[in-house]
Steps between C-alpha positions, in 0.01 A plus 500: 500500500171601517392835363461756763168646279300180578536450861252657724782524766794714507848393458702283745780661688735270337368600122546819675860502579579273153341844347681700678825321442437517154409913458584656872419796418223499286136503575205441208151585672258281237228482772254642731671353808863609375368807435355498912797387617677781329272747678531385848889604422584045529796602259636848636798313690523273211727722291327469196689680192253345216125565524213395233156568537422490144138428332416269753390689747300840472611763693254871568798676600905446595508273764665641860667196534711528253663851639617219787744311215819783541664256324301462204713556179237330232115568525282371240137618577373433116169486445402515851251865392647765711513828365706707715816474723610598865650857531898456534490138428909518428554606838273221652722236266809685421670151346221413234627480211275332258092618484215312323189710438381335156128428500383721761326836480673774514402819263793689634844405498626510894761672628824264521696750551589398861631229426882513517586166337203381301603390135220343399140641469219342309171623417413329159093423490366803720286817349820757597446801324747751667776459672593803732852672468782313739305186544753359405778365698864589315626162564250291269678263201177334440179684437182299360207706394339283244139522414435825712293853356838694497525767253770667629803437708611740758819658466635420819601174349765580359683514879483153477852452333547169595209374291526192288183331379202711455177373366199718399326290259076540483487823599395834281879672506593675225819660597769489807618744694859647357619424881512160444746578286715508795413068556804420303533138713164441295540096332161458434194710379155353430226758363306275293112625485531819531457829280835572395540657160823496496829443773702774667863436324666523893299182539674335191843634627525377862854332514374158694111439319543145375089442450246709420119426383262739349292289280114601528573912478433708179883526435495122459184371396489266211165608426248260342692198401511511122383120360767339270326429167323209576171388370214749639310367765771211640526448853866364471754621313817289371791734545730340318244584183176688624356394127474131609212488657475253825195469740420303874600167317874600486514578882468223729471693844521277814327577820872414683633844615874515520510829711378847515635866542327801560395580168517131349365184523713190274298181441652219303447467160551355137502651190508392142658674238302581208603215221660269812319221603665485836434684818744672669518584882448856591396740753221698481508818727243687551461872606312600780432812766533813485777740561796396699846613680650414117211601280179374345497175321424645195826675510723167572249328219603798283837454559505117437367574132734787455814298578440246262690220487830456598762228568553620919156571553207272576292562153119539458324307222165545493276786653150521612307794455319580781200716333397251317422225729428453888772309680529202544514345133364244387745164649594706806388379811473722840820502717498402904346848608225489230500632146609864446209747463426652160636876622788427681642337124707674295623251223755184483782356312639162404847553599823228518539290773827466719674218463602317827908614589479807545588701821480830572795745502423622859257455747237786638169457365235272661304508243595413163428664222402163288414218793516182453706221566715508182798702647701505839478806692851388620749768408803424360819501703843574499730234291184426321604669192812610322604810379380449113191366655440813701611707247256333287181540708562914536522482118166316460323743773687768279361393224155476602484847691633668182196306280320627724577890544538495097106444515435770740451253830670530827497186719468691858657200631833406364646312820632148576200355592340601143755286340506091434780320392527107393857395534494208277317651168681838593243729497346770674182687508384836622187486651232648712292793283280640756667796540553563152474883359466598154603822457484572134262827532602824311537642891784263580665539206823748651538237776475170345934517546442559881201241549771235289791528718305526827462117420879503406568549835269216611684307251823591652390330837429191360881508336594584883333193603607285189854567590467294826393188320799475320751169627706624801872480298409710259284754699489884382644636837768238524864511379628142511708310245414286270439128625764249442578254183288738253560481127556752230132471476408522863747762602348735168159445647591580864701836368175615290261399805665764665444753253158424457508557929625826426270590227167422667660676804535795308137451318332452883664875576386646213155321550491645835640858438255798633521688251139391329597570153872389506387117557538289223182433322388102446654534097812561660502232779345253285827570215777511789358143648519363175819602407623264827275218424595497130886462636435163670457377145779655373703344745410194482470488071875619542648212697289189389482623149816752421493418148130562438561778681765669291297439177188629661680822663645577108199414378323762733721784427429501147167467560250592764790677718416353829727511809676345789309505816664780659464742217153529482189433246152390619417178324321278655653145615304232258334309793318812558321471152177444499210451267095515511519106480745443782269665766184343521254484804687330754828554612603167606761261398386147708152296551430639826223176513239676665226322382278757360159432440318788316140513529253558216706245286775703470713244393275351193634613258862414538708482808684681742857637337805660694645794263844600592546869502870509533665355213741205555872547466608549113116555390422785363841688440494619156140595513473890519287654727086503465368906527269468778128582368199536777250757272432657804522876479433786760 
């Protein structure tokens, strides 16, 4: 079908009604005659509940014709430039319940408060600098205030108990009001970019917070990023050893981009070692804009190099140091929108490369945190997985959370959707950075328990959603008897099953208990979850090899005193081991026989390898585990 843009005629009847048919009740004015037809009241019998009139058209004031819509219950008027609303606009559209004001220009937060069942206001991108006492309506769970001149809230908030997501990033706060205290339906907090010094502890302590971003304030700044030791004067620095010294020639950056976000851009790449002759395939992502709802990209570069490397985490490499050079490096060619401007660059990093297989946990996000067309946004579904298998993935995610709060770094976004899992190689990632907080100032330091296990309980959602992947016979919530014509072996593993059911029943609880500071922290998870993983073994050593077994249980209790499954320890099962060798750039496990061709002869000196990140079954099980070292400080 034609597009609707090019014709100099309007639509048909009949594209009309196939419209209609498709979204009855939902009108998007993207033109001057819409807009008309709007005016002369065409759609005031037309029971519109969905109106858009946003950044296509300009609007000098609020439009009469839309106090004709009674029925309205979404309005989206985004970047339209009106600065001002209608006195007792709730009364006029008592139902609305969603409003879109981002973009526009208001200096004064408008009064809401007449609103009866709005829940949604957002006002992100204007100049607002006050807003007035009881502007705002008591029934709003959603309030967006992002890149405003705020620099105080007013304490009427706190009436609106209800509240769940508030967002307050890029403005000049440095406290909030003790009322909002009284939000305690609060799930998610965003006041990156702003002036805080430090964070009220009632903020820390509200019984449902599950994310919360302050990177950019004074209380978490990382400060200037303190170089490795590298060789002075190096625009890229090797971070498995900053001495070795590698330059443009070990960075083959294609002008392909895979995808973008708001803060980065991820070209494909190659990279060769320093002593390899063969390239490997990479991702370079590089770090753009300014501040966002999650931060600045210095702060999710920051975290990147803090983390380090770690087996559950998609691992940087190589960094380029933005004050040294103008972007792009040499090799890099300008994307599809044109080459990123020499201010709006904040560094890059070589960083593994997902391996095609893996699927996210849950779905949610449109826009992935590393894009490309390596992964299936397809979530995984119920009878997918079994119960070690799900037990397994909350231990990885475990795993990598706790890495990461022992180095000072709160994800921000420790849901479903951040998490990838390949079935066949059984493994499982945590990604998606961008709203990353390091919180390792001196100003922090009484709250770092509190900033920990309000991820716990973010943690303790994904466990809730685990749980329903598990095979329907031997589902948590179900009592059901064992299936038919089992043996000793089966019927062992079915009885234990059900204990670990109970267990991470009991671990989800205490993950989601309101009491802040009575939640498990990620040590604790991380030991529990391993403690039912490491039983699967046990089991199974026990009936295929009893007399192995035996030796090795007599064997243990003279020596290194380790125990049976259920009676604790925290050792970690051997095809968790790792080592520095093991995880190289790409995290793949197949020729995905794409066809590369990098430009600037990227391939001369040796070709193309695929490094396997995840080692193979029975590899690697005696080695001990690698310290992580990154030589980056702050």
């Amino acid at each position: 079908m034609a597009n609707p843009e090019e014709e100099d005629d309007p639509p048909t009847p009949e594209a009309r009604d196939e419209a209609a048919s498709r979204e009855p009740h939902t009108l998007e004015v993207s033109d001057a005659k819409t807009l008309e037809a709007l005016e002369r009241g065409d759609y005031t019998e037309s029971g519109i509940k969905n109106l858009y009139i946003r950044y296509s058209v300009h609007l000098a004031s609020f439009t009469p014709a839309i106090l004709q819509l009674c029925g309205l219950e979404l309005l989206d008027i985004s970047g339209c430039g009106i600065s001002s609303l209608p006195p007792n606009l709730g009364r006029t559209l008592p139902g609305l319940n969603i409003l879109y004001l981002t973009d526009c220009g208001f200096t004064t937060f408008p009064d809401l408060s007449s609103f009866p069942d709005l829940v949604c206001a957002s006002l992100g991108g204007n100049s607002i600098t006050t807003i007035p006492e009881g502007s705002l309506p008591a029934s709003l769970l959603h309030l967006i205030l992002t890149n405003n001149d705020l620099d105080r809230l007013p304490d009427s908030i706190g009436n609106c108990k209800d509240l769940k997501t508030c967002r307050l990033s890029g403005n000049r706060l440095s406290s909030l009001p003790w009322t909002m205290e009284r939000c305690r339906n609060l799930e998610l907090v965003r006041i990156s970019c702003n002036a805080f010094e430090s964070l009220p502890t009632w903020l820390v302590q509200l019984p449902k917070l599950s994310q919360l971003t302050f990177a950019g304030n004074p209380c978490s700044s990382y400060g200037e990023i303190s170089y490795p030791p590298c060789p002075p004067d190096t625009d890229w620095v090797y971070l498995d050893d900053p001495r070795r010294r590698i330059s443009n020639k070990n960075v083959v950056i294609s002008g392909r981009v895979l995808g973008k976000t708001t803060t980065t851009i991820s070209h494909r790449a190659a990279f060769l070692r320093p002593g390899n002759r063969r390239y490997s395939r990479v991702v370079f992502r590089a770090f753009v804009n300014e501040c966002t709802d999650a931060g600045t990209p210095e702060d999710e570069l920051a975290a990147h190099l803090l983390a380090g490397r770690h087996r559950n985490l998609v691992n940087p490499i190589a960094w380029y140091r933005a004050d040294l050079e103008a972007w792009p490096p040499a090799g890099a060619a300008g994307d599809d929108d044109g080459e990123v401007g020499d201010e709006d660059f904040h560094g890059g990093l070589v960083m593994q490369r997902i391996t095609p297989g893996y699927r996210v946990l849950t779905g949610g996000r449109k826009v992935q945190p590393y894009p490309s067309e390596r992964y299936s946004t397809t979530p995984l579904k119920i009878c997918d997985l079994s119960v070690e298998g799900c037990v397994k993935i909350l231990l990885s995610v475990a795993d990598a959370a706790f890495h990461l709060h022992n180095r000072g770094i709160m994800h921000g976004e420790l849901a479903g959707f951040n998490v990838y899992h390949h079935q066949e190689r059984e493994h499982t990632l945590l990604v998606g950075m961008g709203a990353a907080t390091i919180y390792t100032y001196e100003s922090m330091e009484d709250l770092r328990p509190y900033v920990e296990r309000i991820e716990v309980l973010a943690f303790g959602k994904v466990v809730e959603h685990v749980m329903k992947l598990f095979n329907p016979w031997s589902r948590w919530d179900r009592v059901m008897d064992p299936p038919a014509n089992l043996d000793n072996e089966g019927l062992a593993m079915w009885r234990y099953e059900r204990h670990v059911c109970d267990e991470l029943r009991r671990l989800r609880d205490e993950c989601l208990d309101g009491d802040v500071i009575h939640r498990p922290g990620f040590w604790e998870v991380q030991r529990d979850l391993e403690v039912l993983v490491r039983g699967y073994r046990w089991l199974r050593d026990f009936y295929r090899y009893p007399l192995e077994w035996v030796a090795g249980q007599v064997g243990r209790a003279g020596g290194d005193g380790r125990r049976g499954p259920d009676q604790g320890g925290n050792e970690r099962e051997s095809g968790q081991e790792e080592s520095a060798e093991e995880a190289d750039e790409d995290i793949e496990g197949e020729e995905d026989g794409d066809g590369d061709n990098y430009e600037d002869g990227g391939e001369s000196e040796g070709e193309t390898q695929e490094e396997d990140a995840v080692p193979a079954e029975g590899e690697g099980q005696d080695e001990p585990r690698v310290q992580d070292t990154i030589y980056c400080y702050y």
